[in-house]
C-alpha positions as CSV (number, residue, x, y, z in Angstrom):
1,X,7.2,-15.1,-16.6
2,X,6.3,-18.8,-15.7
3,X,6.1,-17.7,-11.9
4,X,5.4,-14.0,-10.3
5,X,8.4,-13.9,-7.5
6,X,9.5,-11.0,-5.3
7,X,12.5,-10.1,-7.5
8,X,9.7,-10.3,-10.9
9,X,6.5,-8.4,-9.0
10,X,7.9,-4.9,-9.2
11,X,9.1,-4.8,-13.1
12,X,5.3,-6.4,-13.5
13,X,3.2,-4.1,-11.9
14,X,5.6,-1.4,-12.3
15,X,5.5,-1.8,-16.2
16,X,4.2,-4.2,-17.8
17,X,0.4,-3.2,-16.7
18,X,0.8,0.5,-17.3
19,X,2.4,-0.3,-21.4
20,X,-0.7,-2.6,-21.4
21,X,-3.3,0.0,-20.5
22,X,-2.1,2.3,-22.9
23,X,-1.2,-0.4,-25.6
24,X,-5.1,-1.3,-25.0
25,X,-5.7,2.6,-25.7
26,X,-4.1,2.3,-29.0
27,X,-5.9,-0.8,-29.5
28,X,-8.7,1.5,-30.3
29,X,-7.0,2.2,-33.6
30,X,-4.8,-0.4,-34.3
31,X,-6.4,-3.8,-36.1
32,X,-3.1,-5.7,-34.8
33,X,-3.2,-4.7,-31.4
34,X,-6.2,-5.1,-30.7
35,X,-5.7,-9.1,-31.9
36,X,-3.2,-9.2,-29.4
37,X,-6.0,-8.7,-26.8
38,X,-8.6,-10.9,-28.1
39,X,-8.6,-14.0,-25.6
40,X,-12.0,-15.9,-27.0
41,X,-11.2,-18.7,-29.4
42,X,-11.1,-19.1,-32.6
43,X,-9.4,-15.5,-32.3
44,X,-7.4,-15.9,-29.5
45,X,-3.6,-14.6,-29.9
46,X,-1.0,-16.6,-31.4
47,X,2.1,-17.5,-29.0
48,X,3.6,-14.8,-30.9
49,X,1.1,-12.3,-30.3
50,X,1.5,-13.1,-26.8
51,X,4.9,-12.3,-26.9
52,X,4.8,-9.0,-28.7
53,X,2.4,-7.9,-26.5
54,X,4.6,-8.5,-23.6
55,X,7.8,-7.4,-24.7
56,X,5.6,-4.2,-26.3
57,X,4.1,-3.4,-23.2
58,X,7.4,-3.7,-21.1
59,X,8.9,-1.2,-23.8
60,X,5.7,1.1,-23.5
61,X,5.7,0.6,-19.7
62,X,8.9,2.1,-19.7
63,X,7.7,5.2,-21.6
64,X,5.1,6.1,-19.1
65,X,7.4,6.0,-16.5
66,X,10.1,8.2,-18.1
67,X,7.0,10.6,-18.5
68,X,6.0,9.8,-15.1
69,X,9.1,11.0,-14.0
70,X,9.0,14.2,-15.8
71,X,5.6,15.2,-14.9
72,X,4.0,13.4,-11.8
73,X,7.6,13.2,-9.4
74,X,8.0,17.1,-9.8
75,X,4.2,17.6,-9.2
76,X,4.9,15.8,-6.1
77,X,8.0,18.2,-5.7
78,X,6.3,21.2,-6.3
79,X,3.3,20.5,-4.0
80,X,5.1,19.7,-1.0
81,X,7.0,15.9,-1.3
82,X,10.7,16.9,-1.6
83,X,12.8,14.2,-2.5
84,X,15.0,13.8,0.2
85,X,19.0,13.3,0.4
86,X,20.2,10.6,1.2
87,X,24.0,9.4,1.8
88,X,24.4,5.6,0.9
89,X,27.1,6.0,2.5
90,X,25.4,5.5,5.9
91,X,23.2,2.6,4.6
92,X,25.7,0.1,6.2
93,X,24.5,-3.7,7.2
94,X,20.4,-1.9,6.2
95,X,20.9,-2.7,2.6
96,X,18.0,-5.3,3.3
97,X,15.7,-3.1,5.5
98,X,16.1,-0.5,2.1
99,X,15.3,-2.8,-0.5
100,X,12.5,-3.8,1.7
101,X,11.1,-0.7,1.6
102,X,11.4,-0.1,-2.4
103,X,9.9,-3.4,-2.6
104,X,6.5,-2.3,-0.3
105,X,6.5,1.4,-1.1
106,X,8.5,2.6,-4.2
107,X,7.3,-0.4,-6.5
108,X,3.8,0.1,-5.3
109,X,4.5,4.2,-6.1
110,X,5.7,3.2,-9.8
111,X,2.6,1.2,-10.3
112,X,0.1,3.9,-9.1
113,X,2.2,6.8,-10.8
114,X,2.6,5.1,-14.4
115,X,-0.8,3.6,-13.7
116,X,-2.1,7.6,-13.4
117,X,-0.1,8.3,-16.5
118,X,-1.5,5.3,-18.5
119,X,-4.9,5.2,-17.8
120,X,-4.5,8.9,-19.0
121,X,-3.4,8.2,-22.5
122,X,-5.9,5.3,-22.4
123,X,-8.4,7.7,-21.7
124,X,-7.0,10.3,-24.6
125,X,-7.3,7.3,-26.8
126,X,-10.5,6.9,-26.4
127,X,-11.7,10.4,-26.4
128,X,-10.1,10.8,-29.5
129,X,-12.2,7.5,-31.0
130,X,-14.9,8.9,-29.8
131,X,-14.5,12.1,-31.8
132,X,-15.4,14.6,-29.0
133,X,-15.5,15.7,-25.8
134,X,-19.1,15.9,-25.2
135,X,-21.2,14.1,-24.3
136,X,-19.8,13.0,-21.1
137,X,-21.0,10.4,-19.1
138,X,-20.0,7.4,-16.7
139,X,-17.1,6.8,-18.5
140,X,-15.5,9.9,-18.0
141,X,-16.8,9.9,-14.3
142,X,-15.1,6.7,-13.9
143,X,-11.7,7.9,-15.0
144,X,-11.5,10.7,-13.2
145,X,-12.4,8.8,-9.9
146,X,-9.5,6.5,-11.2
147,X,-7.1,9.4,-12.0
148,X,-8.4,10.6,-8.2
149,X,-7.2,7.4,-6.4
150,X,-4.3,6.8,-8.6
151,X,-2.9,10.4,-7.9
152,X,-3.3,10.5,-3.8
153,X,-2.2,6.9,-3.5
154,X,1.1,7.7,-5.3
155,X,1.0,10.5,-2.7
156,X,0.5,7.8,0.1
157,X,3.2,5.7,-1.2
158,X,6.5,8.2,-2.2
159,X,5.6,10.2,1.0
160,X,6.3,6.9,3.1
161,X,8.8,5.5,1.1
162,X,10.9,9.2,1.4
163,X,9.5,9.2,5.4
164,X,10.9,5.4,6.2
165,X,14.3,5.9,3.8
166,X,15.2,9.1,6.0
167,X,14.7,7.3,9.2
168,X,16.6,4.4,8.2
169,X,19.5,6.4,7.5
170,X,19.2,8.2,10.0
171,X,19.2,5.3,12.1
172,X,22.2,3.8,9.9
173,X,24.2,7.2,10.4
174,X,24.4,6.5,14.6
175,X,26.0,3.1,14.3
């Protein structure tokens, strides 16, 4: 990606940053992927290892939102954020008015929900490396702060993506 564009920003927050947080988690154990991180010369990464990590962390990306979808959308259910129903049908001339709103709520939702997911197995990751659960410390602090604001603002974002989606259609349905 030479250029970030608005048709390339949502696949790029959406996934590539979440398969690179927990790519960076495996790092912890893996000699090869963590070369694919190091950016100081002499040991930066090769063109190639550039490319794998890109490719890998799309692939991973992916992953954590196909979990994401399993566990944090029907959390959301389940406490109160129904998915509504909605009948494309009525969508009408609004096609642009809804893509504008996946483009400034849903992408930002994917982010912060695979984000949530990620930095969890990050986190897991590391724990494990660590070899136990005790002590804890900032670290730990710090994720769960992270895990805090990556959880409501998912919140903030499906509820108004659902909120403005109903009202469009609704508004589509009367024309």
């Amino acid at each position: 990606m030479s250029t970030v564009t608005r048709d390339n920003f949502g696949p790029l927050i959406a996934y590539l940053i979440p398969g690179a947080t927990v790519l960076w988690g495996f790092s912890l154990f893996s000699p090869t992927l963590r070369s694919w991180f190091i950016t100081m010369p002499p040991d930066a990464p090769s063109i190639g290892g550039f490319l794998y990590l890109t490719v890998t962390s799309l692939g991973v990306g992916m992953v954590v939102s196909a979990v994401r979808w399993t566990i944090v959308d029907s959390l959301h259910r389940v406490t109160g954020i129904p998915t509504p129903s909605l009948d494309f049908s009525k969508l009408g001339k609004n096609v642009d008015a809804f893509n504008l709103l996946i483009n400034i709520h849903y992408v930002h939702y994917q982010f912060y929900s695979n984000e949530l997911v990620a930095v969890f197995m990050a986190y897991f990751c590391y724990r494990i490396r660590i070899g136990s659960l005790w002590p804890l410390g900032i670290p730990d602090a710090g994720f769960v702060l992270l895990e805090l604001v990556f959880y409501i603002t998912s919140r903030d974002t499906i509820s108004k993506y659902f909120d403005r989606s109903q009202q469009l259609f609704k508004h589509s349905s009367n024309r």
